[in-house]
N, C-alpha and C positions, 0 to 999 in steps of 0.2 A: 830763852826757852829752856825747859829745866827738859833734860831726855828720861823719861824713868826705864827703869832695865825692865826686860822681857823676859817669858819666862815657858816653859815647854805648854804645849796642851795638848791634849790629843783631842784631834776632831772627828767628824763623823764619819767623812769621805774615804774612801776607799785609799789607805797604804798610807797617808800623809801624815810624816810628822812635823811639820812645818813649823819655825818659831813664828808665833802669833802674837799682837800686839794687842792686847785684846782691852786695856784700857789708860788709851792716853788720852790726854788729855790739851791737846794742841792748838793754840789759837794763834791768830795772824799776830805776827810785831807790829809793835804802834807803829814802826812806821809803813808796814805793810798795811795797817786800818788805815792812816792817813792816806795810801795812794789809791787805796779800793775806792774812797768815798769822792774821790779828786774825779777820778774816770767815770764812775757809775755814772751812764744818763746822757753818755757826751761822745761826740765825735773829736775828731783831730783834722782841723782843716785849718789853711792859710797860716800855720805854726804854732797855731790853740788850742787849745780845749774849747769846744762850745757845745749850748745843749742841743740834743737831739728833739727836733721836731716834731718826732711820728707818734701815732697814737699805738704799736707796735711793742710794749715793755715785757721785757721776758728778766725774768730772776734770775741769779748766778749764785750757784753753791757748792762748797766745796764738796766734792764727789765721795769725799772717805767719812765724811759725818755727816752733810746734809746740813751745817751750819749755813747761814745765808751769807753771800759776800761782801753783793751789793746788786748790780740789776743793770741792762743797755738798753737806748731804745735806739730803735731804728731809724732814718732819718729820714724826713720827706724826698719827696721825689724835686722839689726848689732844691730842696740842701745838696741832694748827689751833681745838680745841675751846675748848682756853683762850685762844688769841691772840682769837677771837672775842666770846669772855669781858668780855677784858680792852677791847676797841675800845669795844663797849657799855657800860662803866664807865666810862671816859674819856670817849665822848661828850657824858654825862649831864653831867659838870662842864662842858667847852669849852661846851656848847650854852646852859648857865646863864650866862655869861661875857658881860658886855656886848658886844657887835660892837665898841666901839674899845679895848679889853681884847686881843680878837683880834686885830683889825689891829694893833693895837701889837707881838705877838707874834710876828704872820705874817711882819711888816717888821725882825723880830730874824732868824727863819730865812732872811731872802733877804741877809742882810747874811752869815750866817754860808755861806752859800748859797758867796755869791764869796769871801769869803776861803779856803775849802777848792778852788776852784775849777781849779786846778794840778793839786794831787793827782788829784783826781777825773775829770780830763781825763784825766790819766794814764793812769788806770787804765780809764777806758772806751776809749782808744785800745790798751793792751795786751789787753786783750778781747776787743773788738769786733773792730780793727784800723781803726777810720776814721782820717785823719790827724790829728793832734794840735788843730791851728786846729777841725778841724768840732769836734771834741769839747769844746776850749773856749768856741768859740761857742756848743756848746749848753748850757751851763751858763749863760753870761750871759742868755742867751732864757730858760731856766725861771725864774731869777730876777727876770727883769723879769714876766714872768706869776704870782708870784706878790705879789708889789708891786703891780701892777694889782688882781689881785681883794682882795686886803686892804685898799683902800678903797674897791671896787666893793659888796664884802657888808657894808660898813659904811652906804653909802650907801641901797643900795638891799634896803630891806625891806617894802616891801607898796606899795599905794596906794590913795587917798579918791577913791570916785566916788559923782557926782553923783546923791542920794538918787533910787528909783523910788518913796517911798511919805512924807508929809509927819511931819518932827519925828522921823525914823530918821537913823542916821550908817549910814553901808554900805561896805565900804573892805574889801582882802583883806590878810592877811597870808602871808610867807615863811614854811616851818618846814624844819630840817633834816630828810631823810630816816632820819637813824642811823648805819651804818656800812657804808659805801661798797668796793665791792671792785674794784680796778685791778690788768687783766691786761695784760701789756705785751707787746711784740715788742722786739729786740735792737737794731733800728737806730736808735733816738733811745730808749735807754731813761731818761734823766733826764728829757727837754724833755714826753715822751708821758705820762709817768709825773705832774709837775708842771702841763701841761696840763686836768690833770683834779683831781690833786690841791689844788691852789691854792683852783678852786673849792670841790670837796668842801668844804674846811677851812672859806674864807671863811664857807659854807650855812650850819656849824655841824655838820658830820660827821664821822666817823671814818673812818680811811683803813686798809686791811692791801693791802699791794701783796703782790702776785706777778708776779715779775718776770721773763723770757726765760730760761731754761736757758743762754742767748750772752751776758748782760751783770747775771749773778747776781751777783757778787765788786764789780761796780762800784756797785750797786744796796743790797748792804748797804753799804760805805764810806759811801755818800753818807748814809745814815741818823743818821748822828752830826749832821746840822744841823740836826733836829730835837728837840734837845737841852732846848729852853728850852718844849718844850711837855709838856703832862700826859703822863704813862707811859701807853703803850697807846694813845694817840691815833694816830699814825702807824706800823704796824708792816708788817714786810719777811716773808714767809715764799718762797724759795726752793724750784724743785720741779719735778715734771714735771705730766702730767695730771690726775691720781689730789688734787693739791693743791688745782687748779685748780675741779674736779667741785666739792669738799666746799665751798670759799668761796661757789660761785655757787649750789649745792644748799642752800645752808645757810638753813634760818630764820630766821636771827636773823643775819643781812644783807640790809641793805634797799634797794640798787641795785649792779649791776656795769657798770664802762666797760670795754669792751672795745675793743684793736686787736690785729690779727691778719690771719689768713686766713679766706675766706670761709667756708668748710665750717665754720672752729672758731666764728665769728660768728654762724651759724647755731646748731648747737650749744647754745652761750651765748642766744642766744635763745629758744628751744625749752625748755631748761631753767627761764631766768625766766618766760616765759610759764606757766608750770603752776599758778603762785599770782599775777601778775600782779607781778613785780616790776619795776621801771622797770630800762632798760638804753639802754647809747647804747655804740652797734657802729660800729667805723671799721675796715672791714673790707680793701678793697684798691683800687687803681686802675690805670687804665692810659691815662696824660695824653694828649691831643693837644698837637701843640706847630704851629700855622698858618704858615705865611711867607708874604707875600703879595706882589706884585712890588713896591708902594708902600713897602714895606719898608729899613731900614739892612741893609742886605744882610750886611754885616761883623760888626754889633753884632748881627746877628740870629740869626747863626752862631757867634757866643761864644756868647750867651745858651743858644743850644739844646746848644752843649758844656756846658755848667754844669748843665743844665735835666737831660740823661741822663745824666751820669755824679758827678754830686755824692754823697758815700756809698759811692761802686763800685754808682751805678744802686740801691742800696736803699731806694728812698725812693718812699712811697705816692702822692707826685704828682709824679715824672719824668716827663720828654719819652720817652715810648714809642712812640708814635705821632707822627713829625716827618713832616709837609704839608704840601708846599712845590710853588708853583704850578709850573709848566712853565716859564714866563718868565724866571724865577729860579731856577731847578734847579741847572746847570752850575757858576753863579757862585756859590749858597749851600753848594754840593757841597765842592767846590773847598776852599772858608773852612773851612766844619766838618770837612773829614775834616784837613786841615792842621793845626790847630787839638788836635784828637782824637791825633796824632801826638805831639803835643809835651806831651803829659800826662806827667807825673814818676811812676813807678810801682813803692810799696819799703814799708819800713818806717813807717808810723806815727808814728811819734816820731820822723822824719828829716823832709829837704826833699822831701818827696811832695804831689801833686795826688791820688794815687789807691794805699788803701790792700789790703788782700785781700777777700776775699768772707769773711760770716760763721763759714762753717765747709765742709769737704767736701763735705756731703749737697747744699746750695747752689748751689757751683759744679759739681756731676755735672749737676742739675734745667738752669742754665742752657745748659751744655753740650749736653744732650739735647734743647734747647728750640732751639737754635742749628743741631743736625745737623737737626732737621724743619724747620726753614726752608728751608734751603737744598735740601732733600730736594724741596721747594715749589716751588723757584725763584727763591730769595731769592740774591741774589750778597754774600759778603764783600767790602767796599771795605776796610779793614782793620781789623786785630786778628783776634778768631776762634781766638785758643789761648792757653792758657798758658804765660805770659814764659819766658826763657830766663833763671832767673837763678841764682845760684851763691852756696854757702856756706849760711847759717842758716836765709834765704830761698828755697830749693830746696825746702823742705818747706810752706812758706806756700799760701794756698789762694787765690792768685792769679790773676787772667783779664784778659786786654788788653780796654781800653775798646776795643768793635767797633761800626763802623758796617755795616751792612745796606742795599743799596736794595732796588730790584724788588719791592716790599711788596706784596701783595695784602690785601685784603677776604677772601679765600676761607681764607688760611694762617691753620693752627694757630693761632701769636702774636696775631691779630688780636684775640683775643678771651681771651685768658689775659693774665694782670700778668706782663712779664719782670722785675721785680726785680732786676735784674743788669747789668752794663756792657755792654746791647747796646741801641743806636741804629736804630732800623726806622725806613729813610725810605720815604715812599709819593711818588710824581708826581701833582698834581692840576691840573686843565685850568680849575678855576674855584672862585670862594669856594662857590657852592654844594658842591661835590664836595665840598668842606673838611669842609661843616657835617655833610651826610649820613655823612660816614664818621665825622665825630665822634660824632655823636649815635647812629649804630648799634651801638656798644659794649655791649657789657651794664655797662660801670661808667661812673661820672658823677662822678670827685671832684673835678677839675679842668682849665682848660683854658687855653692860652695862646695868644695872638696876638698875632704880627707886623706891623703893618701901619698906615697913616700916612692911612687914607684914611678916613674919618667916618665913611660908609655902613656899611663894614665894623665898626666897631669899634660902631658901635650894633647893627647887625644880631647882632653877637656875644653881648654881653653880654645880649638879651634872648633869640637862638635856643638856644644852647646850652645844651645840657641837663645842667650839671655844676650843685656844692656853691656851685663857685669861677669865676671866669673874670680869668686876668691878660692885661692889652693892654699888651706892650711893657716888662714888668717881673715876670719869670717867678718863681715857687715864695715871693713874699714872706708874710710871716705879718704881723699887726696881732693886739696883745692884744685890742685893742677889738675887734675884727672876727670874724665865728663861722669856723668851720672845719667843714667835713663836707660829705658827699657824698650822689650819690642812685643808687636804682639798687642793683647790688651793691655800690658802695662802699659800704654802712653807711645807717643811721638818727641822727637827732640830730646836736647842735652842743656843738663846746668852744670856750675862747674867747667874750670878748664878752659882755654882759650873756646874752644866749642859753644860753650855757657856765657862766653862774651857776645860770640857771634850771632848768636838765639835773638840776641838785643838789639841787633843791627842791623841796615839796609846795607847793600854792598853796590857802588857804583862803579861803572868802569867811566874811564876818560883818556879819550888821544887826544894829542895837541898837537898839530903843525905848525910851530913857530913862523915857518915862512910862506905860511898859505900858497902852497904849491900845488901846482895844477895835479891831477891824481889821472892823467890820462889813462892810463894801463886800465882803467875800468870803466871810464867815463863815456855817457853820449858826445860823438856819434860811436858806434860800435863800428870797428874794421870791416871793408868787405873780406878778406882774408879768415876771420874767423865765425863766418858765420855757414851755416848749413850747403 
């Protein structure tokens, strides 16, 4: 791929001078054509590619030109019946597998994980449209979570506690649950997807992803690095809702992780709930991001650039909410909208900071979400429209990183996830202000803070009412570490011995080796201790 240089332009939108990418000219690597046309049409069951049954064909195109990909169709309702079949078959072997059997095998797929790793960027960058680096980053992060839990679930399988009754052993053991169903959303569809699956596997489960309608094509490619494990242990079925219904309905699935939107979270809950099926919901959020005047005023105005527009703003713990005291207002202003200015905004697979929004539907919601703000009394400081760009990218479904101040409590946004490259700054007059507007959110999945002064940074970490709370190191991930939120963000935890546990049934077991009588409680009851 040949990169052509960029060059300034000035657009319409209010303050942005944004490097624009306004005509490249980008098409997939043969061998990215080769893997679009291998997957188009097909599911991944029983360790194959086969084609999909349903009469269900939806197209797939890249999001930043509108070029076609290639297409998925959906499978019947036979095919999800067998794919479910076949999971349950497969488990019963991996689960009989010694744990370093598995690890041995898990640490085969994170190997083959990064060596496809190119590819697979690729092709989630022509999808999605994130830019290239996010997209390779994210493969390295699923790989390393899965290497984690493949000696996490080797480690950790039950534990000996301290007998309640004399000459018993008492101690609980791990068991897998079965066959695990992971519904995914488009904007980290590998790292979300691995997230959950890594554990799954480690537990001793079986996996059938169903993957975003936005990053189907990238989701079966990636399935070839499960190559070295049993047929039907990890399989892809592509689809819309109707796919989705039948896996979490099904009987003979024995937990669903869910991320998504809150309504589909529900949903998903409502449905496991009917037979008691274990489910862990990472539903949505909508960050605070604190500045406090004790603050790196500079680094604190990158951070919160990074913090809201990482993704093009699609990501379940952005800076949505940026809190910035009075004191420091002006001068953190200043840094982040200049900052915001100087984002590179194009192609994917070129020199971009900021790639298009997932699809149409997307950018109209963000759009509409943007004219009721200001409807509100939110002022545009810049961005606020659709770049001005030219050639392949004209048709792309692009929107300028926008910052917003004059934020209310009272506006729409306050309380909905913008998902999207818009920056709402609010003025606050004190760390209290900070916390109450934090905490009055209906979501709690993360939170960050600015600030250099002790009081603050303890008072955070215990007032806030999120999953997460980062001081001075915004959106980091730790394998070891849980993830999840509270609130409408979601229920439960990935990641982290916690993230193993999410996968697990946990059984208690006493053994009396010498089948001794247990008088002390046993009929007949004493006359001595009774009424």
């Amino acid at each position: 791929m040949v990169v052509k240089p960029m060059f300034r332009l000035r657009p319409k939108a209010t303050g942005m001078s944004s490097l624009l990418n306004s005509d490249a000219t980008t098409r997939p690597s043969a061998a990215a054509d080769v893997a679009l046309r291998e997957v188009s049409d097909r599911l991944f069951v029983r360790g194959e590619l086969v084609a999909a049954d349903g009469t269900r064909r939806t197209p797939v195109a890249d999001p930043a030109t509108g070029h076609p990909l290639g297409s998925f169709t959906d499978p019947t309702g036979e095919q999800g019946e067998q794919t479910v079949a076949a999971a349950n078959d497969a488990q019963r072997l991996w689960n009989a597998r010694t744990p370093l059997v598995r690890a041995e095998l898990l640490h085969q797929v994170a190997t083959r994980m990064r060596g496809d790793s190119r590819l697979i960027a690729e092709l989630m960058t022509l999808e999605t449209g994130k830019p290239f680096k996010e997209s390779a980053d994210e493969i390295g992060w699923a790989a390393s979570a899965l290497d984690y839990y493949a000696e996490l679930g080797r480690h950790s399988i039950g534990t000996i506690h301290g007998t309640a009754t004399p000459g018993q052993t008492q101690f609980t053991i791990k068991e897998a649950m079965g066959t695990v169903v992971i519904i995914l959303p488009a904007n980290f569809p590998i790292l979300l997807m691995m997230w959950s699956a890594a554990a799954a596997l480690a537990a001793g489960n079986a996996v059938i992803v169903k993957p975003s309608e936005n990053a189907a094509l990238t989701s079966l490619a990636f399935m070839r690095a499960f190559g070295e494990l049993d047929a039907g242990l990890v399989q892809c079925l592509p689809g819309g809702a109707d796919v989705a219904k039948q896996l979490v309905g099904h009987p003979e699935t024995h937990m669903v992780a869910f991320t998504g939107s809150v309504p589909t979270g529900q949903a998903v809950a409502r449905t496991c709930a009917s037979n008691f099926k274990p489910f862990l919901i990472e539903a949505s959020g909508s960050d605070a991001f604190i500045v406090m005047p004790s603050a790196a005023i500079e680094v604190a105005a990158r951070a919160a650039t990074f913090a809201a527009f990482l993704n093009c703003g699609q990501v379940c713990t952005a800076a949505e909410k940026i809190l910035v005291h009075e004191d420091v207002y002006d001068e953190f202003m200043a840094a982040f909208v200049r900052n915001t200015r100087q984002l590179r905004i194009g192609h994917g697979l070129d020199r971009v900071d900021i790639g298009p929004m997932e699809n149409a539907r997307e950018r109209q919601r963000i759009e509409k979400l943007l004219a009721r703000a200001v409807e509100q009394g939110a002022k545009i400081v810049t961005g606020g429209a659709r770049p001005d760009l030219a050639g392949e990218l004209s048709d792309g479904y692009f929107f300028m990183p926008t910052v917003i101040d004059n934020c209310t409590t009272e506006m729409d946004l306050y309380t909905q996830e913008l998902f999207g490259p818009i920056a709402a700054v609010y003025k606050v007059s004190s760390f209290d202000e900070a916390l109450q507007i934090t905490n009055a959110s209906p979501f709690g999945l993360g939170a960050t803070l600015y600030s250099t002064d002790m009081l603050e940074v303890d008072r955070a970490q215990r007032e806030i009412v999120t999953g997460m709370v980062w001081v001075n190191a915004p959106l980091l991930d730790n394998d070891a570490g849980p993830f999840g939120g509270r609130k409408l963000s979601g229920i439960g935890r990935q990641l982290g011995a916690e993230g193993l546990d999410t996968f697990r049934h946990t059984k208690l077991v006493m053994v009396d080796p010498a089948s001794s009588e247990q008088s002390f409680w046993w009929f007949p009851y004493a006359d001595d201790e009774a009424w």
